[in-house]
DODREN-931813 format. One record per residue (C-alpha): y, x, z; residue number from 1; residue in one letter. Coordinates in nm, 4 decimals, always signed. Each point is the difference from the previous one (the first is absolute). Layout:
% residues N
{{Y, X, Z}, NUM, A}
...
END
This chain:
% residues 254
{{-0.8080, -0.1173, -1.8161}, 1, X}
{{+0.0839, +0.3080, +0.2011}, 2, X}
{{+0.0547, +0.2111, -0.3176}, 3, X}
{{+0.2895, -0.2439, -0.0830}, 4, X}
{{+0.1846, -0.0365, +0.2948}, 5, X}
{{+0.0225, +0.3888, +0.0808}, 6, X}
{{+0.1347, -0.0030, -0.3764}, 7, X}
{{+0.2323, -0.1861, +0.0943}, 8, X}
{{+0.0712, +0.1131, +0.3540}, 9, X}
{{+0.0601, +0.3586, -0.1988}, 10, X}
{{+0.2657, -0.1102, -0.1985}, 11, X}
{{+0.2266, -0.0778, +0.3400}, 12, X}
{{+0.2530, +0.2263, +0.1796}, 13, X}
{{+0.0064, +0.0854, +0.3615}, 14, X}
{{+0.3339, -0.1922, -0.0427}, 15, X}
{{-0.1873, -0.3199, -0.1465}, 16, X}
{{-0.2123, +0.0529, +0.2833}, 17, X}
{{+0.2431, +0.0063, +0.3066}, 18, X}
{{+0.2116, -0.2428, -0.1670}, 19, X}
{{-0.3673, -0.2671, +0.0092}, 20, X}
{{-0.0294, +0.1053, +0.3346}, 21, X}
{{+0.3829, -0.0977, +0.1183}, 22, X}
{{-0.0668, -0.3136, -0.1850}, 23, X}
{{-0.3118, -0.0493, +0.1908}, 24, X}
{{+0.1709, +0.0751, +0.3118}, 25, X}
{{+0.2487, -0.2606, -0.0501}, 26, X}
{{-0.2646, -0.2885, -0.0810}, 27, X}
{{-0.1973, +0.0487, +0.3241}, 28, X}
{{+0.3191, +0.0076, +0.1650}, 29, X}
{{+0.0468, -0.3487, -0.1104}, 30, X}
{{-0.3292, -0.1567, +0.0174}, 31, X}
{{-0.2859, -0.1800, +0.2237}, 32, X}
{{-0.1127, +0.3619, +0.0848}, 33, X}
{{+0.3732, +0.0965, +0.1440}, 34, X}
{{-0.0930, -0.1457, +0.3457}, 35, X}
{{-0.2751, +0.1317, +0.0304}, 36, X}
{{+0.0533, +0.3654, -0.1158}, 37, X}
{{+0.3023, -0.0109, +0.2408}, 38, X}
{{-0.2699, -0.1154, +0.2721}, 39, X}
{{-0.2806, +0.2629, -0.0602}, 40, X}
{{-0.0848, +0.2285, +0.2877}, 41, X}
{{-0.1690, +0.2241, -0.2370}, 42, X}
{{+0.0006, +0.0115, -0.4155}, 43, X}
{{-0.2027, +0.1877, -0.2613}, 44, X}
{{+0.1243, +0.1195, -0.2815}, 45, X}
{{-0.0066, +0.3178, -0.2228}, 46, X}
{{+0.1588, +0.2906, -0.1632}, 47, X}
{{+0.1427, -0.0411, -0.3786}, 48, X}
{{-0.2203, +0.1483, -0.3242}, 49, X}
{{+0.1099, -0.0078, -0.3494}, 50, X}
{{+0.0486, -0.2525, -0.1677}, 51, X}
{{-0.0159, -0.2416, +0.2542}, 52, X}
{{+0.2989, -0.2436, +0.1566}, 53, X}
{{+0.1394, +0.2803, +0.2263}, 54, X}
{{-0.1173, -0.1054, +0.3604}, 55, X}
{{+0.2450, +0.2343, +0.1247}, 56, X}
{{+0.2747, -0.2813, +0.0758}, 57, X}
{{-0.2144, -0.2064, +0.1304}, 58, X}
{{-0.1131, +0.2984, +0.2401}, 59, X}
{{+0.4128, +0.0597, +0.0858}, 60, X}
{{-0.0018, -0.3966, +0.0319}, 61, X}
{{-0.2850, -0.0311, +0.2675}, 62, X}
{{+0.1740, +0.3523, +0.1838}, 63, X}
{{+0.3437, -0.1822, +0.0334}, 64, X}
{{-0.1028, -0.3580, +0.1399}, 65, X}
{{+0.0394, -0.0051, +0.3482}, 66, X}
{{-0.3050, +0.0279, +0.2021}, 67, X}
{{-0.2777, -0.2807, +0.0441}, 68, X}
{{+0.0414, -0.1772, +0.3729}, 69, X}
{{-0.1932, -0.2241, +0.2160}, 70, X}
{{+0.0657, -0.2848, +0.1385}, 71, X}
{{+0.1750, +0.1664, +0.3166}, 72, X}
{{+0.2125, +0.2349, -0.2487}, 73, X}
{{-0.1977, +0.2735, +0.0497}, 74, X}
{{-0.0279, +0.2415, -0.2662}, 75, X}
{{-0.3655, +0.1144, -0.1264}, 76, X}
{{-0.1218, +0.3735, -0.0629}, 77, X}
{{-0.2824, +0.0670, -0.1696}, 78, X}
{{+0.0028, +0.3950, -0.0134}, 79, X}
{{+0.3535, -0.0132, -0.1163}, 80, X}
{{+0.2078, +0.3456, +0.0207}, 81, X}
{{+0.3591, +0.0585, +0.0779}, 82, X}
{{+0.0545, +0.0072, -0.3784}, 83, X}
{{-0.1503, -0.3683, -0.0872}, 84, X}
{{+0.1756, -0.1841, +0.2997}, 85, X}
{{+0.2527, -0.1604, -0.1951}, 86, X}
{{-0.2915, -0.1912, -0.1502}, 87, X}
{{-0.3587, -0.1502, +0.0249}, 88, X}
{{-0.2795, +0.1889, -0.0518}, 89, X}
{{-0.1180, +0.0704, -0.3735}, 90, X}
{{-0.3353, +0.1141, -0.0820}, 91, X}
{{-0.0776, +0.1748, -0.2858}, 92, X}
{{-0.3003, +0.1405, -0.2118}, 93, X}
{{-0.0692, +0.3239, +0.1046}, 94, X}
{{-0.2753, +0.1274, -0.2693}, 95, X}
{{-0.0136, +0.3636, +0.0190}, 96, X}
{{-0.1638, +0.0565, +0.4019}, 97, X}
{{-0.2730, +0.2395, +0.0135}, 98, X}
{{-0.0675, -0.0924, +0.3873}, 99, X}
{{-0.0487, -0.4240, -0.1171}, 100, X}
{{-0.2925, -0.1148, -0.1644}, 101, X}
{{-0.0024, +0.0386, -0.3490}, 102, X}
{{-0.1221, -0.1123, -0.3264}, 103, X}
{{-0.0061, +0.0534, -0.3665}, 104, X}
{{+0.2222, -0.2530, -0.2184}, 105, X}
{{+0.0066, +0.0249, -0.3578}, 106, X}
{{+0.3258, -0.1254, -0.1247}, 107, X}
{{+0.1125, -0.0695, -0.3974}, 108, X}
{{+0.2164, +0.2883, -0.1001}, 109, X}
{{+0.3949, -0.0907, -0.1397}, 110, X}
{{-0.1699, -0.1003, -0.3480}, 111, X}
{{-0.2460, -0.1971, +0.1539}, 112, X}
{{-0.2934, +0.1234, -0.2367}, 113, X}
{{-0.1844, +0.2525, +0.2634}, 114, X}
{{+0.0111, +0.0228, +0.3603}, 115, X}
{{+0.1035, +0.3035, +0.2854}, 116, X}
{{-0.2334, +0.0285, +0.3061}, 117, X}
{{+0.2022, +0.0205, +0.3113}, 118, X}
{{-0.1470, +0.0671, +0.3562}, 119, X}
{{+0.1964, -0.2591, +0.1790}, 120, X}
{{+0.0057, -0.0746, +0.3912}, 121, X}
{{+0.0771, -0.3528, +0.1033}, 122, X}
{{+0.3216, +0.0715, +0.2344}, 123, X}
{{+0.3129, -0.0845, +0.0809}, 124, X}
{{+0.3027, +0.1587, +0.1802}, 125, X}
{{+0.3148, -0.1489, +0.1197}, 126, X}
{{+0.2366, -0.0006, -0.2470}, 127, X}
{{+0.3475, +0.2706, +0.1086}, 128, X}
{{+0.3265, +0.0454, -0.2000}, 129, X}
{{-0.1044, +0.3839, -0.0736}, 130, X}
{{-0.3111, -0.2022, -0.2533}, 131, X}
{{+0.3073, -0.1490, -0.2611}, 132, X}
{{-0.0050, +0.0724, -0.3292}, 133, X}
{{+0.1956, -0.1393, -0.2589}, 134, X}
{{-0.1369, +0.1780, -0.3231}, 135, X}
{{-0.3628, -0.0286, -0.0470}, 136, X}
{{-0.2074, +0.2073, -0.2442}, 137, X}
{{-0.3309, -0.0575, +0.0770}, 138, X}
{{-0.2630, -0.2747, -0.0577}, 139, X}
{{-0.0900, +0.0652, +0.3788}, 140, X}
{{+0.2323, -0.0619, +0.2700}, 141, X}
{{+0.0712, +0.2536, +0.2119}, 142, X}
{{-0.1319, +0.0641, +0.3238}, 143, X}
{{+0.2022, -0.0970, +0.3352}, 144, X}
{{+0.1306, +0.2643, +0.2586}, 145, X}
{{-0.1717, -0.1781, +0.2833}, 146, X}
{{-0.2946, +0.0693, +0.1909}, 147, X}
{{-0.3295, -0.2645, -0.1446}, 148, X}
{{-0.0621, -0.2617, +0.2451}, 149, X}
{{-0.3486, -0.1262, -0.1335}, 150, X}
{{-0.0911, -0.2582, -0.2383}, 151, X}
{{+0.0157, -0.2452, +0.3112}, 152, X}
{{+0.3670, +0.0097, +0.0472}, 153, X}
{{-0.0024, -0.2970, -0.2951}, 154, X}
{{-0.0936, -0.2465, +0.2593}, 155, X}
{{+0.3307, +0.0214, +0.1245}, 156, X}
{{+0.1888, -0.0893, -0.3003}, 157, X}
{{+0.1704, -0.3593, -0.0096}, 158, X}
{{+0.0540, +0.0316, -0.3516}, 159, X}
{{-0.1293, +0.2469, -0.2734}, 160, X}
{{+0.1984, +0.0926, -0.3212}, 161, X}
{{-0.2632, +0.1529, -0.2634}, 162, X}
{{+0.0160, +0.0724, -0.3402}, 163, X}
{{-0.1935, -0.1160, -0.3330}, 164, X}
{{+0.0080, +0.0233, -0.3868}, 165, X}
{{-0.0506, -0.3566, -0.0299}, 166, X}
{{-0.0404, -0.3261, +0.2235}, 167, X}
{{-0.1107, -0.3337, -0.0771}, 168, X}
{{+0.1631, -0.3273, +0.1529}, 169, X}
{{-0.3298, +0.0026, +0.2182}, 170, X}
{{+0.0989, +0.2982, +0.1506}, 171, X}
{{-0.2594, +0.2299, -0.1621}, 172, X}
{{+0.1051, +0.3690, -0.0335}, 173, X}
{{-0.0912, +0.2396, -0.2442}, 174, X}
{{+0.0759, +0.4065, +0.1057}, 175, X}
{{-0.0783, +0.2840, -0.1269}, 176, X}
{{-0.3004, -0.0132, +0.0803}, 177, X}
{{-0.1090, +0.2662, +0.2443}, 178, X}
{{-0.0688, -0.3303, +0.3005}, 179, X}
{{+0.2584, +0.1625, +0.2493}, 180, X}
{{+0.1395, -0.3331, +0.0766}, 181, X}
{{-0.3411, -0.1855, +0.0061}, 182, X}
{{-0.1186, +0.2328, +0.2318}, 183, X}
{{+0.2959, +0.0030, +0.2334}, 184, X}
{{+0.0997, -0.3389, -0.0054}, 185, X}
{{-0.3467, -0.0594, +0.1586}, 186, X}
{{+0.1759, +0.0958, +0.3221}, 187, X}
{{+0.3097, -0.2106, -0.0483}, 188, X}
{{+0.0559, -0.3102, +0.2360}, 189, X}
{{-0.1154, -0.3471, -0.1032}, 190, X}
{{+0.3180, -0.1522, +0.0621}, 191, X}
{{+0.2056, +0.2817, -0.1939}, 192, X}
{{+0.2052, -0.0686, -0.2861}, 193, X}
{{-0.1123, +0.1980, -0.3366}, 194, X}
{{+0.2834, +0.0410, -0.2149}, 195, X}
{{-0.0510, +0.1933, -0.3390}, 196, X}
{{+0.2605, +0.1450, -0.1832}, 197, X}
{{-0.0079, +0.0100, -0.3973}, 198, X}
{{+0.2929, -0.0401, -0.2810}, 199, X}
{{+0.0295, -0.3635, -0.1424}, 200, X}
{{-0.2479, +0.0689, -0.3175}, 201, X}
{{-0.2356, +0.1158, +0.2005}, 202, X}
{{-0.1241, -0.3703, +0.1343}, 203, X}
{{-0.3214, -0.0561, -0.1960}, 204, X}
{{+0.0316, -0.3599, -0.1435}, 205, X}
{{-0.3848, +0.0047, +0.0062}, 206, X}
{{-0.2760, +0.0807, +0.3200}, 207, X}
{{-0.0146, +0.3587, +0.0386}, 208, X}
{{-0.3649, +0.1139, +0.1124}, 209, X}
{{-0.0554, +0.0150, +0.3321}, 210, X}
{{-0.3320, -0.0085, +0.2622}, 211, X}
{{-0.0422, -0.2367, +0.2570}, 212, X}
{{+0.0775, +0.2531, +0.2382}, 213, X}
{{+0.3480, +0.0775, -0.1128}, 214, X}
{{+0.2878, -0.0472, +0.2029}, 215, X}
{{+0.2559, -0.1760, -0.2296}, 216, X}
{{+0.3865, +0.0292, +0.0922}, 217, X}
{{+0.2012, -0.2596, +0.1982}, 218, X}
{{+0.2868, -0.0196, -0.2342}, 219, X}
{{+0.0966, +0.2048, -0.3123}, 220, X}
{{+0.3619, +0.1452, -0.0060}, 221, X}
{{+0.2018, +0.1470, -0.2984}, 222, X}
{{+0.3291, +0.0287, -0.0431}, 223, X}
{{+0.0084, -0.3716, -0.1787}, 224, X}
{{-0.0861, -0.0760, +0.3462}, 225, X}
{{-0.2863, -0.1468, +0.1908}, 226, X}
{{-0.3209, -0.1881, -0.0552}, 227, X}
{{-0.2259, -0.1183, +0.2657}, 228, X}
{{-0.3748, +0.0273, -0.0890}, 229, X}
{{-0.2663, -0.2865, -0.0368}, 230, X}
{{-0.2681, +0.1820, +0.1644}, 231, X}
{{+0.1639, +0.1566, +0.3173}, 232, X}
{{+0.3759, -0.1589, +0.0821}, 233, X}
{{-0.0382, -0.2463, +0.2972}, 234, X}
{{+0.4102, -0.0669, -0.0187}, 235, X}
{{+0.0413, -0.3407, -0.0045}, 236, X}
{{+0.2866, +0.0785, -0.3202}, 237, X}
{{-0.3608, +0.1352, -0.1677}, 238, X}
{{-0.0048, -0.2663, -0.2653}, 239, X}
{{+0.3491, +0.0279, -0.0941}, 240, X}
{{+0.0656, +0.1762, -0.2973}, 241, X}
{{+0.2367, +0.2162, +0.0630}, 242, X}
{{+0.0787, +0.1111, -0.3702}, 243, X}
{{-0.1782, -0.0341, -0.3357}, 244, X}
{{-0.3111, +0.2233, -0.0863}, 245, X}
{{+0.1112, +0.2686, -0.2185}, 246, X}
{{-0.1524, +0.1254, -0.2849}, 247, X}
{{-0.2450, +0.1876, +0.1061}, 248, X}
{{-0.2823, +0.2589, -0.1248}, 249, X}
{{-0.3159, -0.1066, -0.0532}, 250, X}
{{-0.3912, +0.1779, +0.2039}, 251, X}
{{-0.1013, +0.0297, -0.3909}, 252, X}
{{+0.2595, +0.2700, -0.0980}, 253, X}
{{-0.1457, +0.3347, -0.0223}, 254, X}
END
């Protein structure tokens, strides 16, 4: 299944993929999740790789919303610099940290037939202006500026953005299989909202494989829009469909 949607994700430009990620942009922007992404105190999200929906306007999105408040109108700063006060605070992966703990993830290469081993630390960093990129050339993303704040700082995150090769309406995710996320996410919040990022043929009209253990996604966004999940969503607009299944791909291609 991997080996045919890195095919596929090959055969995109970086214009294909900011122009998915503007469209993206604009469908959170109008649904369930709006009020609550303007709300968060703190969201994760993630730097762009190749062939992916660009996350990059949705990181110039989250920078240009006006900061999260209480109740009294008072303005919340999680380890924010002068650069990021415009905005909330965004959290994202920071993989490369020799002082974090680290561990070796095997990941399927571009053609999907062998794999890389990568010595990966489960980090993040807050997310600064000087970390945009709007060409990508690499299968990893890149590594942010920022200092790593531990693989703790998760906890604070109202809502996490992640990314997938393929989703299933339950909200089961497949990667690229190296377990980053299923390792990290074990430090996410029970109440935060998992929201996985993929193009629209990417939703897997059958049950992808998962463990009982894994963490499936809140809601799955594209830019066709957004789906909440069976397994995860507790919004009360959860049974609504919100848009027809497309065709997807199916856990038996190879």
């Amino acid at each position: 299944m991997r080996t045919t949607i890195l095919a596929r994700r090959r055969r995109l430009s970086p214009k294909d993929s900011w122009e998915g990620g503007r469209q993206l942009v604009a469908k959170l922007d109008s649904s369930i999740l709006a009020e609550r992404i303007r709300a968060a105190r703190t969201v994760a999200a993630y730097l762009p790789a190749l062939g992916e929906v660009s996350s990059q306007p949705l990181l110039d999105y989250l920078q240009a919303l006006p900061q999260a408040t209480d109740g009294e109108g008072t303005a919340h700063e999680t380890g924010v610099t002068d650069d990021d006060k415009q905005g909330r605070t965004t959290l994202v992966p920071k993989l490369r940290n020799p002082r974090s703990t680290h561990f070796i993830g095997r990941v399927a290469n571009q053609t999907g037939r062998s794999a890389m081993t990568r010595r990966i630390s489960l980090d993040w960093a807050i997310y600064q202006s000087t970390d945009r990129a709007e060409r990508v050339s690499s299968l990893f993303p890149r590594d942010p500026l920022g200092p790593g704040l531990g693989e703790e700082a998760l906890r604070q995150a109202d809502i996490i953005f992640l990314p997938a090769l393929a989703l299933d309406a339950d909200g089961n995710r497949l990667g690229h299989g190296s377990g980053w996320y299923d390792q990290a996410l074990v430090y996410a919040a029970k109440q935060a909202i998992i929201v996985g990022i993929i193009w629209p043929w990417e939703l897997s009209e059958d049950l992808l494989p998962h463990a009982s253990w894994d963490l499936p996604v809140s809601f799955i966004a594209s830019p066709d829009g957004v789906i909440p999940c069976g397994r995860r969503s507790d919004d009360s607009a959860a049974s609504a469909v919100l848009r027809p299944r497309p065709t997807g791909v199916s856990p038996s291609a190879s």
